[in-house]
N, CA, C and O atoms as a CHARMM CRD file, in Angstrom:
* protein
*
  368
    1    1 UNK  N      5.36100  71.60200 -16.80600 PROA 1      0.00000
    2    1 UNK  CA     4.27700  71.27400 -17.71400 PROA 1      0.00000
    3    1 UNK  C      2.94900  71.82400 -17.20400 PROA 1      0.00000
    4    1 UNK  O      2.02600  72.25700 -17.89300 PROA 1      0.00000
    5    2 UNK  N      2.98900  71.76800 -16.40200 PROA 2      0.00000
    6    2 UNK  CA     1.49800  72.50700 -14.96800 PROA 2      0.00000
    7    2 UNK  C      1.74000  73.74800 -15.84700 PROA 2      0.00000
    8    2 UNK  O      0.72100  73.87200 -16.52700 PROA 2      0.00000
    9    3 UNK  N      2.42400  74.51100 -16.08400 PROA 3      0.00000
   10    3 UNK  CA     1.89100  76.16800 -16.06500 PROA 3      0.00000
   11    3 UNK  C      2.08800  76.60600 -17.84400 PROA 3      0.00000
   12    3 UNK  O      2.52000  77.72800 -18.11000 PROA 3      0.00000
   13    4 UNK  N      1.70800  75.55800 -19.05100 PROA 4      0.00000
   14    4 UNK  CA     1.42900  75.66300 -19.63100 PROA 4      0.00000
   15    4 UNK  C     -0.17000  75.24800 -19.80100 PROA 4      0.00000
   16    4 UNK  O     -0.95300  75.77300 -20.59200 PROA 4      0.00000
   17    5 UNK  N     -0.49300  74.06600 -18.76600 PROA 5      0.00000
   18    5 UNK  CA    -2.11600  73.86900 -18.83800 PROA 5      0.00000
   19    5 UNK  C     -3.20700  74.80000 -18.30800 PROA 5      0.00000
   20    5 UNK  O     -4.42400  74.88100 -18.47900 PROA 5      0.00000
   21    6 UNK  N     -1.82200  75.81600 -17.23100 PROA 6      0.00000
   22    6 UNK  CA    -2.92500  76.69600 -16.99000 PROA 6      0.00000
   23    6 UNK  C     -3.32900  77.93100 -17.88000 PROA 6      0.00000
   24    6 UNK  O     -4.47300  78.37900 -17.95100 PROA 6      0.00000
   25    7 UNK  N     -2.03500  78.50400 -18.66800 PROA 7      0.00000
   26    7 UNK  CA    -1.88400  78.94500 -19.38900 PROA 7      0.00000
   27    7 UNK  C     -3.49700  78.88500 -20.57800 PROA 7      0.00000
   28    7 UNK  O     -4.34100  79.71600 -20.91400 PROA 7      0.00000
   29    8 UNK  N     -3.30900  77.79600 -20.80300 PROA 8      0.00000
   30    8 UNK  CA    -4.34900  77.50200 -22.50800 PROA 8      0.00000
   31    8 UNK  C     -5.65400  77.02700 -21.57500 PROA 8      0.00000
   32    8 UNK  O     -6.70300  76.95800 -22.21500 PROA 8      0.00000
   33    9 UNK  N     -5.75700  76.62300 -19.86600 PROA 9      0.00000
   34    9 UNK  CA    -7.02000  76.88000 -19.30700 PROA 9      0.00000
   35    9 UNK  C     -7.94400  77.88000 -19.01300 PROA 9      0.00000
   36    9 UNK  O     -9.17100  77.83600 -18.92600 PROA 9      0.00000
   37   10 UNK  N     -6.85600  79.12000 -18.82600 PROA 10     0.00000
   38   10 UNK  CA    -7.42100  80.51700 -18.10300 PROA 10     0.00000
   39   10 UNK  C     -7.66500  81.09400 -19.68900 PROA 10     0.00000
   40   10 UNK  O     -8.55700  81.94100 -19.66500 PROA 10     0.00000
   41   11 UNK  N     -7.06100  80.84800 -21.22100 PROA 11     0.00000
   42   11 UNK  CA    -7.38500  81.57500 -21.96200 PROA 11     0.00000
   43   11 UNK  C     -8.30400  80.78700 -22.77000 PROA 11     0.00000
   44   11 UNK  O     -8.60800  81.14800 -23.90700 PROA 11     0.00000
   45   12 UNK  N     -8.60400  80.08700 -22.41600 PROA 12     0.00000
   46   12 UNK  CA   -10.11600  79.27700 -23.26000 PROA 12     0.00000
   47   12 UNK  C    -11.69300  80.14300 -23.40000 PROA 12     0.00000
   48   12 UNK  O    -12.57700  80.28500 -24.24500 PROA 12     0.00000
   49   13 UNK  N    -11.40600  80.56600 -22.07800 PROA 13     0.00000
   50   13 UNK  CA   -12.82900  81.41100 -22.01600 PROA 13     0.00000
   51   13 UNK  C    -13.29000  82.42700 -22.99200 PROA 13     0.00000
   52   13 UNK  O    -14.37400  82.72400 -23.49400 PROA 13     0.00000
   53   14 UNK  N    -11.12000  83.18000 -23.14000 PROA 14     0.00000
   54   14 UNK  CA   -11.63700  84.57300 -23.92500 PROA 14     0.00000
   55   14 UNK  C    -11.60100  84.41300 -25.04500 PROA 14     0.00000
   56   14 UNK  O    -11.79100  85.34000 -25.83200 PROA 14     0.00000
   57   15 UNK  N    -11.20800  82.52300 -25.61700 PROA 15     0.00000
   58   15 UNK  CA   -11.60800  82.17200 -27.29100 PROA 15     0.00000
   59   15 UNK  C    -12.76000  82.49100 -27.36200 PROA 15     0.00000
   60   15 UNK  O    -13.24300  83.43500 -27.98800 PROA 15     0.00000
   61   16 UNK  N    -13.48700  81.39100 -26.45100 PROA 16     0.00000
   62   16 UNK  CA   -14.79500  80.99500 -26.63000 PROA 16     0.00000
   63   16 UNK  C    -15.49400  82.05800 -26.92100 PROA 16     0.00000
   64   16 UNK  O    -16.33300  81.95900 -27.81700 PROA 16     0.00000
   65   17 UNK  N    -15.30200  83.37600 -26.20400 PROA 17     0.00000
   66   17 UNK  CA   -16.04900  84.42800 -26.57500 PROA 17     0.00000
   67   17 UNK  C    -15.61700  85.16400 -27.89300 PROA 17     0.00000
   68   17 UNK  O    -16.41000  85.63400 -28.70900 PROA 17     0.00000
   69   18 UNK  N    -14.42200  85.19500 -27.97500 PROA 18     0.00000
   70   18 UNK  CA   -14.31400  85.71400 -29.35300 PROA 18     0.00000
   71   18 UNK  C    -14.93100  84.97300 -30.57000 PROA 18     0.00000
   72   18 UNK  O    -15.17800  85.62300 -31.58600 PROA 18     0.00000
   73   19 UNK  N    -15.11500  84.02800 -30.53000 PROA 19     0.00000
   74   19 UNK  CA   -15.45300  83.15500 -31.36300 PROA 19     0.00000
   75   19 UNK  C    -16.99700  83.17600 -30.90200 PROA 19     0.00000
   76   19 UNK  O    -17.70900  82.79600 -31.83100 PROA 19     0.00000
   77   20 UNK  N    -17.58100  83.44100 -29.97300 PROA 20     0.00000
   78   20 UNK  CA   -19.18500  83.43600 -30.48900 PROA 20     0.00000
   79   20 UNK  C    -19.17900  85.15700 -30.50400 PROA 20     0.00000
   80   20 UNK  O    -20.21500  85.48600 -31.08200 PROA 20     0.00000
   81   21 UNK  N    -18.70200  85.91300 -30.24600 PROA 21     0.00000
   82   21 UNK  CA   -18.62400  87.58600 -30.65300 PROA 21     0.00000
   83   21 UNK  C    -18.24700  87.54900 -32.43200 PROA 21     0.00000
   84   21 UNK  O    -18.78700  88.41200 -33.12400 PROA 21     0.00000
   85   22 UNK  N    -17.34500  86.56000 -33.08100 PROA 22     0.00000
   86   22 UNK  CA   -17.71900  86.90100 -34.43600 PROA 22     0.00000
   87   22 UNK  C    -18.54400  86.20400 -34.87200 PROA 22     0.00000
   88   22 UNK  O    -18.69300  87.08600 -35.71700 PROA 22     0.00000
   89   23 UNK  N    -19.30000  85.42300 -35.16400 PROA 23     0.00000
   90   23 UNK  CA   -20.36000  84.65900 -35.19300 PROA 23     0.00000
   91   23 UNK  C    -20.94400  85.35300 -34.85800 PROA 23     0.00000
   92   23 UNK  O    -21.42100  85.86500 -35.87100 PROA 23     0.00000
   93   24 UNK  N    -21.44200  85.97900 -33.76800 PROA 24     0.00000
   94   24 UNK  CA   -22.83100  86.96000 -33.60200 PROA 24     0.00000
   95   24 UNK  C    -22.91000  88.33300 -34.50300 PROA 24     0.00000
   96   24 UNK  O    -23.89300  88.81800 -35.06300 PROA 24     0.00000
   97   25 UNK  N    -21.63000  88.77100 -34.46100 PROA 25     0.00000
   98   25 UNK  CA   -21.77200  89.82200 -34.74400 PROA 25     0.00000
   99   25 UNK  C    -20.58000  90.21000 -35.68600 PROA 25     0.00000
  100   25 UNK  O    -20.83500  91.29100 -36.21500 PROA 25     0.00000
  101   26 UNK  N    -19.30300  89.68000 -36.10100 PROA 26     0.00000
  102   26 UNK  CA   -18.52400  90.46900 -36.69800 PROA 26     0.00000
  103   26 UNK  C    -19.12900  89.70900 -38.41600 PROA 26     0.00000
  104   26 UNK  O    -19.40400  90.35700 -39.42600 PROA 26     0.00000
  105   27 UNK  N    -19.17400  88.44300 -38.27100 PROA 27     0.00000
  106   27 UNK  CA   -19.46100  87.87300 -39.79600 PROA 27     0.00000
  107   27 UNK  C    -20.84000  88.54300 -40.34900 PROA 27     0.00000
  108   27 UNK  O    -20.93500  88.97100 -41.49900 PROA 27     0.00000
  109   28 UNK  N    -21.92000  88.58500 -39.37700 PROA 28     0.00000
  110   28 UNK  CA   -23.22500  88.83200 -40.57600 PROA 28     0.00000
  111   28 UNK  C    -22.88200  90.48800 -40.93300 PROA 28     0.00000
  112   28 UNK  O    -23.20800  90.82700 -42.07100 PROA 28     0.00000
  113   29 UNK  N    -22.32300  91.43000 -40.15600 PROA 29     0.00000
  114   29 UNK  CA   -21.62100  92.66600 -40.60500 PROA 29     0.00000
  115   29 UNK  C    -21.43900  92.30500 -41.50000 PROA 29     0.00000
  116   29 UNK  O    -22.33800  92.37800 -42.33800 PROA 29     0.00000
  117   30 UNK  N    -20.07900  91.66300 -41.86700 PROA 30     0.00000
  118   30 UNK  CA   -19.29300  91.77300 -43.07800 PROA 30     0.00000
  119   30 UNK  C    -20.42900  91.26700 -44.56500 PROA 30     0.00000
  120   30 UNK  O    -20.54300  91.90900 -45.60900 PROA 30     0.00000
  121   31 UNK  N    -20.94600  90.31500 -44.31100 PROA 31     0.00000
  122   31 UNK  CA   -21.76400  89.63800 -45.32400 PROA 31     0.00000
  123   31 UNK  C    -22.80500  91.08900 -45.66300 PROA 31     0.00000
  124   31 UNK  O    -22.66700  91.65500 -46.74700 PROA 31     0.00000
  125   32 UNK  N    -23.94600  91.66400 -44.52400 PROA 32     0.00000
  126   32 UNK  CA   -24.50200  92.27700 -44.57900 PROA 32     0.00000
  127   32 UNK  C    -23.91000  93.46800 -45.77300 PROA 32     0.00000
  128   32 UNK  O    -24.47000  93.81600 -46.81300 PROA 32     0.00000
  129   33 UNK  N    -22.48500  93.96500 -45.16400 PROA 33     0.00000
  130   33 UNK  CA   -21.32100  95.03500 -46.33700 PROA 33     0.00000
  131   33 UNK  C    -21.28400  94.23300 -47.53800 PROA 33     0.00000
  132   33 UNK  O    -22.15700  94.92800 -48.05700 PROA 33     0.00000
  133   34 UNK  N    -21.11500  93.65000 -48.14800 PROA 34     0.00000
  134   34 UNK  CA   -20.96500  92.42200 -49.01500 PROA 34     0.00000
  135   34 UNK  C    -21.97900  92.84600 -49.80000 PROA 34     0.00000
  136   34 UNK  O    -21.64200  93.54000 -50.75900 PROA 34     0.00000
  137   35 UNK  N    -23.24400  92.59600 -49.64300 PROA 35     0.00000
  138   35 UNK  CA   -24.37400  92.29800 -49.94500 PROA 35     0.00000
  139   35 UNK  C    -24.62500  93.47400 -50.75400 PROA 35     0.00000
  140   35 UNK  O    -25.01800  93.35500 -51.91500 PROA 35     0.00000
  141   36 UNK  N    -24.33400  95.10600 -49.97500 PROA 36     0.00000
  142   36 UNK  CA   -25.24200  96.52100 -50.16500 PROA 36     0.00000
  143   36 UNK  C    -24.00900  96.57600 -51.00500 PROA 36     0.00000
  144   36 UNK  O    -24.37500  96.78100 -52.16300 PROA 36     0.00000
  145   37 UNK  N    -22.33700  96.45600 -50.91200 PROA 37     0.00000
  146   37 UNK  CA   -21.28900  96.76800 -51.97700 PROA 37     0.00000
  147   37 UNK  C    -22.12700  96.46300 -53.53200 PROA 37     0.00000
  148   37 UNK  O    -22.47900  97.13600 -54.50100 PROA 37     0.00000
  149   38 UNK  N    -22.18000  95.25900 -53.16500 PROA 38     0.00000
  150   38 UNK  CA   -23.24300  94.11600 -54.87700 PROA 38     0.00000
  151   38 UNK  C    -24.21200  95.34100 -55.71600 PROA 38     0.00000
  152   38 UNK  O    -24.24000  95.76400 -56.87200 PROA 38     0.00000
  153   39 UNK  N    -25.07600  95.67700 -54.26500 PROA 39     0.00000
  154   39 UNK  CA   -26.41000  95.75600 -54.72100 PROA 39     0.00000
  155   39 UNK  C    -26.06400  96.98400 -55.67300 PROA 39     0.00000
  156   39 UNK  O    -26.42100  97.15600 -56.83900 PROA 39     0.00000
  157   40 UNK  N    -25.16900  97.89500 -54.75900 PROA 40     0.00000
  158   40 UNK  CA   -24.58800  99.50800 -55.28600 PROA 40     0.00000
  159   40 UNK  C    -23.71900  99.12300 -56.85500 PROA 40     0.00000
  160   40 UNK  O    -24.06400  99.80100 -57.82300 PROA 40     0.00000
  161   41 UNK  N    -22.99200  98.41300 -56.99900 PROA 41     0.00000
  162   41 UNK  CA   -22.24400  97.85200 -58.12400 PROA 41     0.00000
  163   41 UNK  C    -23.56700  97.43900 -59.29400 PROA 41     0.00000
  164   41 UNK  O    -23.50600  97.90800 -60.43100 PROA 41     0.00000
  165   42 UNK  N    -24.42600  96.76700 -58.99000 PROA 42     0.00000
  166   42 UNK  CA   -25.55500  96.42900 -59.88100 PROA 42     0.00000
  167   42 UNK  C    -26.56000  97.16700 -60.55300 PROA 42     0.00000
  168   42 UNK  O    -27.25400  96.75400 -61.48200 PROA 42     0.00000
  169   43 UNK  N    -26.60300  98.63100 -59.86100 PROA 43     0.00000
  170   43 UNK  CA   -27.46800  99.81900 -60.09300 PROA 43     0.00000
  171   43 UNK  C    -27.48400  99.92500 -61.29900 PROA 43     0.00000
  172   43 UNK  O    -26.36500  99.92200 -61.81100 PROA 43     0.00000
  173   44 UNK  N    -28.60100 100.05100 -62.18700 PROA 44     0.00000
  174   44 UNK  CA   -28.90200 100.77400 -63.16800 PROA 44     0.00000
  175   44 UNK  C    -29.97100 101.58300 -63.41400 PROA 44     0.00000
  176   44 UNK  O    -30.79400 102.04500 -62.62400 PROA 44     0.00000
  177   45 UNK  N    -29.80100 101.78300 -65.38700 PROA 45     0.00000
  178   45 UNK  CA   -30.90300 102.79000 -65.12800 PROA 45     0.00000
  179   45 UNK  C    -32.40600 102.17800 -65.05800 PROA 45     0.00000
  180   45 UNK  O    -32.54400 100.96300 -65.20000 PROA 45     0.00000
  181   46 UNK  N    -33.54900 103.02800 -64.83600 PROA 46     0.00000
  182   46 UNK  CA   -34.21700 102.35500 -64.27800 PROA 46     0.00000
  183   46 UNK  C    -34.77300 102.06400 -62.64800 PROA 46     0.00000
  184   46 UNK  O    -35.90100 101.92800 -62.17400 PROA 46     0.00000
  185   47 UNK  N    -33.70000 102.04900 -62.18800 PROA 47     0.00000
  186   47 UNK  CA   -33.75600 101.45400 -60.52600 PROA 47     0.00000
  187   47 UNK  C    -34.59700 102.23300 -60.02400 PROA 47     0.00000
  188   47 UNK  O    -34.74200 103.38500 -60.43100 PROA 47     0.00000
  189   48 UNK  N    -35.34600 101.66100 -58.96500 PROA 48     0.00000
  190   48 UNK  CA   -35.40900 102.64400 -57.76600 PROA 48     0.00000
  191   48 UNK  C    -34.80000 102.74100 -56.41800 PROA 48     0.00000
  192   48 UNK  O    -34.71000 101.65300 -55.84900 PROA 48     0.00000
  193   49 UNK  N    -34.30100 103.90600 -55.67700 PROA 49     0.00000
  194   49 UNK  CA   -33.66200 103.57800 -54.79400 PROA 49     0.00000
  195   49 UNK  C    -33.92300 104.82100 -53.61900 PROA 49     0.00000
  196   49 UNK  O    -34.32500 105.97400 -53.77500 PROA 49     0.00000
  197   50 UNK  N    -33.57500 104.18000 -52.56000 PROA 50     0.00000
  198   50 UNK  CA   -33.68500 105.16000 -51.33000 PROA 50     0.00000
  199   50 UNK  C    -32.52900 105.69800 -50.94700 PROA 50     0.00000
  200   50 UNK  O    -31.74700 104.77500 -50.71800 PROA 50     0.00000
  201   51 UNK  N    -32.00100 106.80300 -50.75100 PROA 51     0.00000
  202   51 UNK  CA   -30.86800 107.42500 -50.44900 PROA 51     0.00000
  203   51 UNK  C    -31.02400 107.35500 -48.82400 PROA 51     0.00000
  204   51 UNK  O    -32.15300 107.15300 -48.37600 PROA 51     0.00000
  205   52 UNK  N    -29.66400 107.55300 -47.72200 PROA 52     0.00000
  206   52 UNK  CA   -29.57700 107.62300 -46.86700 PROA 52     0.00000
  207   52 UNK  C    -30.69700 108.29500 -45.62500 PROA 52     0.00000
  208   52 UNK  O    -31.21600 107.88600 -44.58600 PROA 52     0.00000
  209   53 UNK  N    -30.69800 109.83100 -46.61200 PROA 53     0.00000
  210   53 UNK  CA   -31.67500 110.66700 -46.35100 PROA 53     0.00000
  211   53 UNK  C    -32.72700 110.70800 -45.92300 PROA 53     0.00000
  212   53 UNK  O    -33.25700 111.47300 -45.11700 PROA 53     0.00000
  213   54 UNK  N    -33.30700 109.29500 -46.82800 PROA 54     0.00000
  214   54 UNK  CA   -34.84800 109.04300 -47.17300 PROA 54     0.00000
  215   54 UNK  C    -35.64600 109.58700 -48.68800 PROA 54     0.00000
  216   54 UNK  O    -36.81300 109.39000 -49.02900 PROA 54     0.00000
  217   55 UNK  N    -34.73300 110.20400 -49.29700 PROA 55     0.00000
  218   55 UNK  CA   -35.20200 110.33400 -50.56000 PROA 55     0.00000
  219   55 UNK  C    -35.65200 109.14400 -51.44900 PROA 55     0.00000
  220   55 UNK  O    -34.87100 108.25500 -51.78800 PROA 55     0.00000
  221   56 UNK  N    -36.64600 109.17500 -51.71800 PROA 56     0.00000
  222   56 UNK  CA   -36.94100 108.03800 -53.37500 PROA 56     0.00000
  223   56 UNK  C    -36.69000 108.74800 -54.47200 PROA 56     0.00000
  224   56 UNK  O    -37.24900 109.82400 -54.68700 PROA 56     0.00000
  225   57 UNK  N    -35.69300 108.13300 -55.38900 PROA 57     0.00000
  226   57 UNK  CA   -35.65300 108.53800 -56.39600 PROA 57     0.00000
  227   57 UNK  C    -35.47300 107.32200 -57.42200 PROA 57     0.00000
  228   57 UNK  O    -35.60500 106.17800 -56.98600 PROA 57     0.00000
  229   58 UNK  N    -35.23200 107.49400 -58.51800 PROA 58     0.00000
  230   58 UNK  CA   -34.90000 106.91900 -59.92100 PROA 58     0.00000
  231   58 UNK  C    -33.54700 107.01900 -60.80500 PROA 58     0.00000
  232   58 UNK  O    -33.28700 108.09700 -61.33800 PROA 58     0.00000
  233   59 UNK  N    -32.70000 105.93500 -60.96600 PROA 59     0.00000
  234   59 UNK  CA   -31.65900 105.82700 -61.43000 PROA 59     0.00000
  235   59 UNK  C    -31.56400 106.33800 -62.92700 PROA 59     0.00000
  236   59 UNK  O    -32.41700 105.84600 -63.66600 PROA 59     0.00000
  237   60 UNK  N    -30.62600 107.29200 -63.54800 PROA 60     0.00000
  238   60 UNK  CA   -30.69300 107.71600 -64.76200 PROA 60     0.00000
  239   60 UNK  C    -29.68500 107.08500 -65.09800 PROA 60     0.00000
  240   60 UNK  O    -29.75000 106.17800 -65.92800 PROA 60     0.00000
  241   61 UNK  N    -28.26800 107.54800 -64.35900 PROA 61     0.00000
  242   61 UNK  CA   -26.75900 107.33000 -64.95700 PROA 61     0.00000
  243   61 UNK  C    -26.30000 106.58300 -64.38600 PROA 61     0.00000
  244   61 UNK  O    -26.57900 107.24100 -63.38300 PROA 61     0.00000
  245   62 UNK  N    -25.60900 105.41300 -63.83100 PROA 62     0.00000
  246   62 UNK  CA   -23.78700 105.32500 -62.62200 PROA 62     0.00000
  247   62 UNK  C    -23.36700 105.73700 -63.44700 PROA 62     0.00000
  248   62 UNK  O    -23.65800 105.79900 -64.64100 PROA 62     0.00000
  249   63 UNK  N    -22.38900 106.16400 -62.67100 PROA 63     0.00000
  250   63 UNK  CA   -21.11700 106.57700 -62.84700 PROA 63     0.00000
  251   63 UNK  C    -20.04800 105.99800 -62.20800 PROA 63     0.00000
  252   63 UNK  O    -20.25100 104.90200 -61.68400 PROA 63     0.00000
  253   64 UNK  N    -18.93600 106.49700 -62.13300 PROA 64     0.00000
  254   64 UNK  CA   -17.97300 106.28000 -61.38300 PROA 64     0.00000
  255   64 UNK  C    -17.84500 106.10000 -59.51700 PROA 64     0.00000
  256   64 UNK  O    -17.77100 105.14900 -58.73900 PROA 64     0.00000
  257   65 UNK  N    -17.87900 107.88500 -59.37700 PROA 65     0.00000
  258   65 UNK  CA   -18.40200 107.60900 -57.96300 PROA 65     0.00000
  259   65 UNK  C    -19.38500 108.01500 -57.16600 PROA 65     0.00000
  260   65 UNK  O    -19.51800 107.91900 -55.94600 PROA 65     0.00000
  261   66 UNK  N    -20.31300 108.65900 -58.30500 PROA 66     0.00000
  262   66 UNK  CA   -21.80500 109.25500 -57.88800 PROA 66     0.00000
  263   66 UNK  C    -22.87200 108.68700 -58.73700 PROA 66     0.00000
  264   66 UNK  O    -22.44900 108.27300 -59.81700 PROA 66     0.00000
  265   67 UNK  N    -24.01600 108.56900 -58.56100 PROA 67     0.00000
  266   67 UNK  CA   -25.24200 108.13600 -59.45700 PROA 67     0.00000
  267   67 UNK  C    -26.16400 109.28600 -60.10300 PROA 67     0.00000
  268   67 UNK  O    -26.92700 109.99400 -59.44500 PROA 67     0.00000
  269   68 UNK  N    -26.02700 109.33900 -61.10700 PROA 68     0.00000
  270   68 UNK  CA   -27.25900 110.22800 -61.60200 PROA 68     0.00000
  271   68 UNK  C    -28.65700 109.92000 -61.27900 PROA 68     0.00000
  272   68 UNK  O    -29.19900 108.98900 -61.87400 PROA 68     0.00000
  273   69 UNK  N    -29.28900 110.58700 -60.41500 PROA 69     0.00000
  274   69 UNK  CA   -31.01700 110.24100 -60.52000 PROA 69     0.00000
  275   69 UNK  C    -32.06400 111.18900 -60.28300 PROA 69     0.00000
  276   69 UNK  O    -31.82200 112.18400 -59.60000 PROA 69     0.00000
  277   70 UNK  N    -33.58500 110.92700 -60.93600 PROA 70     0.00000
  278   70 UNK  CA   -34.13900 111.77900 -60.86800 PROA 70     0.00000
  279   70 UNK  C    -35.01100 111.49700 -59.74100 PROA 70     0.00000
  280   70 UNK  O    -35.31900 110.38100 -59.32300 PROA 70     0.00000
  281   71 UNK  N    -35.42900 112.78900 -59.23100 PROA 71     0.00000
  282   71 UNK  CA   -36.11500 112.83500 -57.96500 PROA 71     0.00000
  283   71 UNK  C    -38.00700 112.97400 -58.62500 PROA 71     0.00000
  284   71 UNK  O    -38.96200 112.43600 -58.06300 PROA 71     0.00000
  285   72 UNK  N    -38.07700 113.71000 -59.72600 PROA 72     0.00000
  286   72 UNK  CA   -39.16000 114.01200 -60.56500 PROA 72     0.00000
  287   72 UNK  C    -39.04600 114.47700 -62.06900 PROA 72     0.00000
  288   72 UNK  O    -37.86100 114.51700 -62.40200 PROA 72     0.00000
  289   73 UNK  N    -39.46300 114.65200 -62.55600 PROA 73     0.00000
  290   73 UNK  CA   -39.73200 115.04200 -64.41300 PROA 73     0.00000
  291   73 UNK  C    -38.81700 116.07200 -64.56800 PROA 73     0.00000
  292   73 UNK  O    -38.31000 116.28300 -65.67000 PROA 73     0.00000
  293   74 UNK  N    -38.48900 116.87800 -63.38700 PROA 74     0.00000
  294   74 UNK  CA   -37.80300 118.27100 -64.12600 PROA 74     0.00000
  295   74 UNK  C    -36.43200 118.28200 -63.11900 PROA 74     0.00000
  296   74 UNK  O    -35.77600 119.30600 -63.31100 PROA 74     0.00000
  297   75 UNK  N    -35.89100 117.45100 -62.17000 PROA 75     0.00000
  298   75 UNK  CA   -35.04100 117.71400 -61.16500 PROA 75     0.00000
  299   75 UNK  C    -34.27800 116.42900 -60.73200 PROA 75     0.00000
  300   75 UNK  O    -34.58200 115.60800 -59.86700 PROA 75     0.00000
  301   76 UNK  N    -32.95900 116.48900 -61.75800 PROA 76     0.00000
  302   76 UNK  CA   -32.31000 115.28700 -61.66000 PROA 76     0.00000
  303   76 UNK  C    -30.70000 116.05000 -60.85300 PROA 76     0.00000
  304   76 UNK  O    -30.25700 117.18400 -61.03500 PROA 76     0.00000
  305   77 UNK  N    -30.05700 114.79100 -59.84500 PROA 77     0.00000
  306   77 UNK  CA   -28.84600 115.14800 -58.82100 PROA 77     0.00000
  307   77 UNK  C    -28.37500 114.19100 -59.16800 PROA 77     0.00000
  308   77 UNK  O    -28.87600 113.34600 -59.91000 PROA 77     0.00000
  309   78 UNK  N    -26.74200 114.19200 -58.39300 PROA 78     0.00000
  310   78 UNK  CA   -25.99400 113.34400 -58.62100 PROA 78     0.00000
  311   78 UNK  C    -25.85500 113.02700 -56.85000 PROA 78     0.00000
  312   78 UNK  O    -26.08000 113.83300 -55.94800 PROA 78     0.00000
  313   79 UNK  N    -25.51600 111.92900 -56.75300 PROA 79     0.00000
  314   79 UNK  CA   -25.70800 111.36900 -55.25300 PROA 79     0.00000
  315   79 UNK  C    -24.36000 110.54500 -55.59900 PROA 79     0.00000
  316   79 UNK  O    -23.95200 110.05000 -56.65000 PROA 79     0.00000
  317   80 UNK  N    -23.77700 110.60600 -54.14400 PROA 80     0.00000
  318   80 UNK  CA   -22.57800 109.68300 -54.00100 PROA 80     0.00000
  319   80 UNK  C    -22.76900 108.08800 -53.64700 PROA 80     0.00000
  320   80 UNK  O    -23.36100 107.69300 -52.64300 PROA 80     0.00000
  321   81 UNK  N    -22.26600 107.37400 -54.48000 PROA 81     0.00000
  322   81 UNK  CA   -22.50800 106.16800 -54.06000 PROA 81     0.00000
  323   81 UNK  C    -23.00000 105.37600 -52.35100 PROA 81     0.00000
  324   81 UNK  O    -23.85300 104.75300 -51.71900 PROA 81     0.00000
  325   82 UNK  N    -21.54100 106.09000 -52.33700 PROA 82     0.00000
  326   82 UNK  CA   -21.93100 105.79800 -50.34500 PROA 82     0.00000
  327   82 UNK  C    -23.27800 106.71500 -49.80800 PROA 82     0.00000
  328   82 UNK  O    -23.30900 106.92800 -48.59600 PROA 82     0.00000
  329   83 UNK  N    -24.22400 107.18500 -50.51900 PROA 83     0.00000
  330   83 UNK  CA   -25.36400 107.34200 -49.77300 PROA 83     0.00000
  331   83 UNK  C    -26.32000 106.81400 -50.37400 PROA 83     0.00000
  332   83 UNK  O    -27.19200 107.61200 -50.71900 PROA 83     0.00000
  333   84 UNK  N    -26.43100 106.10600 -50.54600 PROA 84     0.00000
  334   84 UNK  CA   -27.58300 104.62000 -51.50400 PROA 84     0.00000
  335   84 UNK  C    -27.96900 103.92200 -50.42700 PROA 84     0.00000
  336   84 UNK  O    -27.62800 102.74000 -50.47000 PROA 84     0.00000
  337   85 UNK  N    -28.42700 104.17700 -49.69600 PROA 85     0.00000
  338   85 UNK  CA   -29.20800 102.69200 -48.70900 PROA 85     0.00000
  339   85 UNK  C    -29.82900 101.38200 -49.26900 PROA 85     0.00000
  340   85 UNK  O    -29.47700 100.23500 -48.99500 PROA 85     0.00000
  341   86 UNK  N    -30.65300 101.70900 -49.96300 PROA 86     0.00000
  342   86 UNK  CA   -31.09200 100.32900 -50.87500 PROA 86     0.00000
  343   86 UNK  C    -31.86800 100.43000 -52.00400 PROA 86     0.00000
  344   86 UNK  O    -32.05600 101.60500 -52.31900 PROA 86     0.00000
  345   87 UNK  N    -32.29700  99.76300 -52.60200 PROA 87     0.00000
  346   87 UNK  CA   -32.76500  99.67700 -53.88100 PROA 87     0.00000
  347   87 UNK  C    -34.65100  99.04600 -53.25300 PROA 87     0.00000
  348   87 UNK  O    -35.00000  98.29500 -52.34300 PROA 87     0.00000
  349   88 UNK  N    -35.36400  99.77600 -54.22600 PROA 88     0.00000
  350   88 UNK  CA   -36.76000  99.26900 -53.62500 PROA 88     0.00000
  351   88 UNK  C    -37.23800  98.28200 -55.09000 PROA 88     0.00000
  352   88 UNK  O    -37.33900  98.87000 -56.16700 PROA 88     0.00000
  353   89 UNK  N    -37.47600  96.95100 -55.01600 PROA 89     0.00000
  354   89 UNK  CA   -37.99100  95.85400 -55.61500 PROA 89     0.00000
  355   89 UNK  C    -39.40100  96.37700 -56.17400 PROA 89     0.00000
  356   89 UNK  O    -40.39000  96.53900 -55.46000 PROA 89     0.00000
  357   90 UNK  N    -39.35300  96.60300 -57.46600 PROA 90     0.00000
  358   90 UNK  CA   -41.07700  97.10900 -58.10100 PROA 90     0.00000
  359   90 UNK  C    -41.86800  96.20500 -57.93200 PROA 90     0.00000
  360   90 UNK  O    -41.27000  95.16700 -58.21200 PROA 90     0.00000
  361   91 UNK  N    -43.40400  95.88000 -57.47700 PROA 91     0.00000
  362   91 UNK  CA   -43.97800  95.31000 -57.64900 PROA 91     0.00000
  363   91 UNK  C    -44.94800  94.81100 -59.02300 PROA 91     0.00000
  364   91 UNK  O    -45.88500  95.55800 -59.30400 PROA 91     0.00000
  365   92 UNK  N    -44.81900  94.04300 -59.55100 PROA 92     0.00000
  366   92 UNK  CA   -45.34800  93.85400 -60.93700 PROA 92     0.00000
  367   92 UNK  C    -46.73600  92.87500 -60.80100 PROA 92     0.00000
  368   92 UNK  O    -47.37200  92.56300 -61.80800 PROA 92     0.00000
């Protein structure tokens, strides 16, 4: 019975850490992914948004798996979803 207590004694430590390693860091990841999946799913036209790059531009189209947007009056691209960093909140 002794060398099952040591067993679940010596491996307590490397719970404990796994368990404050996701808590620190694997859950707000996932939520954080969560969050930008939403924001990218919610895009319309209208939006404004920052591409990976650093571009500002303006939402024309979604699409499927790229976004139509214009950068200015005469020069509209299509950008892949996965390079959308975030959406910028207009001030009114």
């Amino acid at each position: 019975m002794q060398g099952g207590a040591d067993i679940v004694q010596s491996l307590l430590p490397l719970i404990v850490l796994f368990a404050i390693f996701y808590f620190l860091v694997i859950r707000p990841q996932q939520k954080q992914a969560k969050e930008h999946k939403n924001m990218i799913a919610d895009l319309k036209k209208g939006d404004s948004v920052i591409t990976n790059g650093g571009i500002i531009c303006e939402v024309i189209k979604p699409e499927d798996d790229f976004i139509k947007v214009k950068l200015n009056e005469d020069v509209a691209v299509k950008v892949s979803r996965d390079y959308i960093a975030k959406k910028i909140e207009k001030n009114v």
